[in-house]
N, C-alpha and C positions, 0 to 999 in steps of 0.2 A: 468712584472717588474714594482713596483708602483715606486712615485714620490721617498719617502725615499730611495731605494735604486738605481735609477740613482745619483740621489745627490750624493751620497757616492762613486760612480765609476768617477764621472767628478771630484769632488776634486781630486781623489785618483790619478788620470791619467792626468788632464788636464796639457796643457801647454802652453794654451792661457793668454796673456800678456792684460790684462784688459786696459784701459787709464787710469794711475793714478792721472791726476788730477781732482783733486773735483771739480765738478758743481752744487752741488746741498746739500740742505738740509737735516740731516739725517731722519728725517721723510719721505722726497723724496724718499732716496734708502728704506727706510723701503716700502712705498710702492711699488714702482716698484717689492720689492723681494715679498710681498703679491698679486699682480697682477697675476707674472708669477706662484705660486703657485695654486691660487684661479685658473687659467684657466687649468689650470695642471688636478686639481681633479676634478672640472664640466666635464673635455671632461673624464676624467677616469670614471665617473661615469654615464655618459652617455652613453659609450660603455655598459656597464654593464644592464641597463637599457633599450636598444633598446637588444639586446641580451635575455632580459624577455617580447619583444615584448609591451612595454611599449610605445617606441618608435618608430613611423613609418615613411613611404619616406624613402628619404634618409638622410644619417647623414656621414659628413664630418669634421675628427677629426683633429685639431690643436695641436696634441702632436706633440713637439721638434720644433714647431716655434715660440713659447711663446715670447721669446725676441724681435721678428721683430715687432708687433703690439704693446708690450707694451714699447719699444724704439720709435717707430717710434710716436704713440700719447702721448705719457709724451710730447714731442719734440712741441706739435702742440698750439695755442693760441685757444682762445673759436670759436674764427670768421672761424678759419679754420673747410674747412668741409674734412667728410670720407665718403668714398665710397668703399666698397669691392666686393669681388664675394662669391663663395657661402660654402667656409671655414670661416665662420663670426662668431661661438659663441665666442674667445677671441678677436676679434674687438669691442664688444658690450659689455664686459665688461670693456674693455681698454676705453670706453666711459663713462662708469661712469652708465649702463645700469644693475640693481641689480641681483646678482646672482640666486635670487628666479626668478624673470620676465623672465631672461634666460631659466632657468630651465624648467617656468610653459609651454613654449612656444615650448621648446623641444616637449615638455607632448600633445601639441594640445587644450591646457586649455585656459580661456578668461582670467585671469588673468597674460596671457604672454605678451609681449612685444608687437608684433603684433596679442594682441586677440586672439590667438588660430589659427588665419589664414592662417601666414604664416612659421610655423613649421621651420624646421632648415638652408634653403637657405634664406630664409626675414626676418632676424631682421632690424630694424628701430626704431629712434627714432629720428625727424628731430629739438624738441625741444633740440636736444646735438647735433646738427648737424652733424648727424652721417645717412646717406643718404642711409643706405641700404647691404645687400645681396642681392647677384644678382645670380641667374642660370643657367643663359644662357651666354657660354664660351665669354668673351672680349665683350658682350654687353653694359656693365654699362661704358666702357669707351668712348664712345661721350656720354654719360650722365654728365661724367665727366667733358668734356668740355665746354659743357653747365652749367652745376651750374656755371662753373669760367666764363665764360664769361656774365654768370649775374651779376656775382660780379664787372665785369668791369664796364658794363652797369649802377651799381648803385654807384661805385666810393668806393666799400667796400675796405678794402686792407686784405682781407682774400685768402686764399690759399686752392687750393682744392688737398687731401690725395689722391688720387686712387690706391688700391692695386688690383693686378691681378696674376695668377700665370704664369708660364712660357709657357705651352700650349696657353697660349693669345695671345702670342705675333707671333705667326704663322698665325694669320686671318685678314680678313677687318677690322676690328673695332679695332683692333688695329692700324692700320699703317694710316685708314682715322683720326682716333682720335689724334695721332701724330703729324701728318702732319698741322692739322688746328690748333693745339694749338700754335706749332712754327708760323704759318703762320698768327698768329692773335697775338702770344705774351702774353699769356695766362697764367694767373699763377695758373700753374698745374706741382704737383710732381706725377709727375708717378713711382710708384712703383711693380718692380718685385718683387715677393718671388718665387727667383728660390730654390725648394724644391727638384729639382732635376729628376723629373717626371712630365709628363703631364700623367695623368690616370697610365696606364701603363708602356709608353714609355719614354725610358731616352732622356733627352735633346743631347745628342751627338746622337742620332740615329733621332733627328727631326728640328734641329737648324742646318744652314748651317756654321754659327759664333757658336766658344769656351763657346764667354761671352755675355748673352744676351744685358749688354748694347751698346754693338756694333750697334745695330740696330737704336741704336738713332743717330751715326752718320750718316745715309741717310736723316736727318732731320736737321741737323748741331745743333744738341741737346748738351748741355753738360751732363756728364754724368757719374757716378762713382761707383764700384764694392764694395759692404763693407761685413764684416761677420758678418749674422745674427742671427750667436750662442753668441753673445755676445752683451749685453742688454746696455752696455756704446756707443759700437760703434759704434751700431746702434743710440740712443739717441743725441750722439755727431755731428753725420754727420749730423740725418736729421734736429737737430736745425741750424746747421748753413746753410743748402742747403735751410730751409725755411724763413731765415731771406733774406740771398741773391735774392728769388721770390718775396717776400712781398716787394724787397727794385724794383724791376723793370725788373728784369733779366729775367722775362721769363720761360718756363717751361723747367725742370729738368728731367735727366732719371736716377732712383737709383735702380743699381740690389743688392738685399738682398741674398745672399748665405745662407740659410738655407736646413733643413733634416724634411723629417713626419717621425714617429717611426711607425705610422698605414699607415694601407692600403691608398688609395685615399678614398674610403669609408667601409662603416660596412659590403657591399658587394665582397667588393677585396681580390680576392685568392691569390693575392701575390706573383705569381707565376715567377715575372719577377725582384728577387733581391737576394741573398744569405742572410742567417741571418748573417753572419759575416761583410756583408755593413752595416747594420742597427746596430750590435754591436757598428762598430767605430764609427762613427755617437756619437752613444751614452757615450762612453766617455767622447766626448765634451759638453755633454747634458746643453745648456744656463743656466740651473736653479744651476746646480753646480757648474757651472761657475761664474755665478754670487756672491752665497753665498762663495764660495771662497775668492773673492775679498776680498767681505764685511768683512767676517773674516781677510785676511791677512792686512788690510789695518783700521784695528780696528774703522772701522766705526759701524759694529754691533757684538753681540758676539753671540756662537753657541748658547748659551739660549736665547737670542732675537730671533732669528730665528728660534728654536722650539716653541715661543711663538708663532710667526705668523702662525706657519703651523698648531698649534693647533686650534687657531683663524679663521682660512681659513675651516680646515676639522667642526668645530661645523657649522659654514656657510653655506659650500654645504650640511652635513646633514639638518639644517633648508629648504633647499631650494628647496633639493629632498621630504620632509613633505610637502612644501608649495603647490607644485605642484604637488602631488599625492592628495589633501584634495583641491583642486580648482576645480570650475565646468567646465562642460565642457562649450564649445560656446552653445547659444539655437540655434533654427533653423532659429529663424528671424534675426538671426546675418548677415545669407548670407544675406541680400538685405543691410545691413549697408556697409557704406565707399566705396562705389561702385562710389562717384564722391564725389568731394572737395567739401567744405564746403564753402558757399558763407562768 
């Protein structure tokens, strides 16, 4: 089922209540709705692409969580940094990281993001301050706490993103990472995207708590549930939960309730959900949710929004050319970026 036709089942179905106040500039939501598209059809054709062996490793797709990354950095100022795990291609473009660079990097090409070197768990790009994919499960969060507590150190008043999925929050690195950001006052949003599975397994068969942000209160965290099929409310909460860090408060716990439509990755058989879970799910699918709004609230009209999406599909074709027609890494590549650069 391509992008066009979930759109058409979440208008058709949805009965999610957008927030009708306007924040933002119509060029704003024009982008935000080209965002969640553009990430739409790169991970769609990506599938497609590793499937022709084009693509290798592994490859972990962002279908039906579109809105959480691009609500949650619309939300973010320059100084704030991101940091995610190893579902990153729409984190990297919600960064402002070009959909060919994504693409070429998919590819194993030098002209990706990270050189060809770190294929689809490592994009980076620390001149957006956008600090990484990470592969290894709730590692990158004392990472996390370290950028922010550099930023104490040097008096920034920038805020550090951390997204992780809900499988993280069952390990060390999670709960040491917690623990010391309250314990030092740390301004760090730590964000769940409970997707609803860790690999396989449902969160009620792995979480001893309903709601994962429960957990922050062993922390005396504050902490709030929001729905991340919806690209307003996500947007709304985490500007304001980021302003209240920036002003002193301290780190934040925000669980995102969002749904994957794929597997955990391009290797998961799938074997542990009925298609009629992933149906509903998809009714609510963020992207028609969104253009919904848009339409009912005559901010943009249905032909605006086929403009974008035409806009978006010439895009990811340019970017799948770009990246099939890039070379690859040479060999003396391995011995580059092996240590920072004085």
């Amino acid at each position: 089922m391509g992008v066009g036709d979930l759109i058409k089942m979440a208008r058709k179905n949805s009965t999610t209540e957008t927030n009708r106040v306007r924040t933002m500039e119509k060029q704003d939501y024009e982008n935000l709705y080209y965002q969640m598209v553009l990430i739409r059809r790169v991970e769609e054709e990506s599938a497609q692409l590793y499937q022709q062996g084009k693509i290798g490793g592994f490859l972990h797709l962002y279908i039906g969580q579109e809105a959480v990354s691009t609500g949650l950095i619309a939300a973010r100022k320059p100084q704030d940094r991101v940091i995610t795990a190893y579902r990153d291609h729409g984190v990297a473009i919600n960064v402002g990281i070009p959909a060919k660079e994504v693409m070429a990097e998919l590819l194993g090409k030098a002209t990706g993001v990270s050189k060809g070197k770190g294929g689809s768990m490592h994009m980076a790009d620390v001149k957006k301050n956008f600090w990484g994919g990470h592969a290894v499960v709730g590692a990158h969060l004392p990472i996390a706490a370290g950028l922010a507590l550099g930023d104490v150190y040097q008096g920034n008043d920038g805020v550090t993103i951390c997204m992780f999925g809900d499988g993280a929050t069952n390990i060390g690195f999670f709960h040491e990472a917690l623990n010391l950001s309250k314990v030092w006052n740390l301004p760090v949003l730590w964000v769940c995207e409970n997707n609803q599975y860790g690999m396989g397994t449902s969160v009620e068969r792995a979480s001893a708590v309903p709601e994962i942000r429960q957990k922050a209160e062993g922390y005396a965290m504050p902490n709030r549930r929001i729905n991340g099929m919806d690209v307003m409310e996500v947007y709304n909460a985490s500007k304001e939960i980021l302003e209240e860090i920036r002003g002193g408060a301290g780190p934040y716990f925000l669980e995102i309730v969002t749904y994957r439509y794929r597997g955990h990755s391009m290797g998961d058989p799938e074997r542990y959900r009925k298609p009629d879970e992933i149906k509903k799910w998809q009714e609510t699918d963020p992207i028609g949710i969104f253009s919904s709004y848009l339409i009912r609230e005559n901010i943009l009209s249905q032909e605006e929004l086929q403009e974008i999406e035409q806009r978006v599909e010439k895009e990811v074709q340019e970017a799948i050319e770009f990246a099939e027609n890039s070379p690859e890494p040479p060999p003396e590549a391995l011995f580059e970026h092996i240590y920072a650069d004085e």
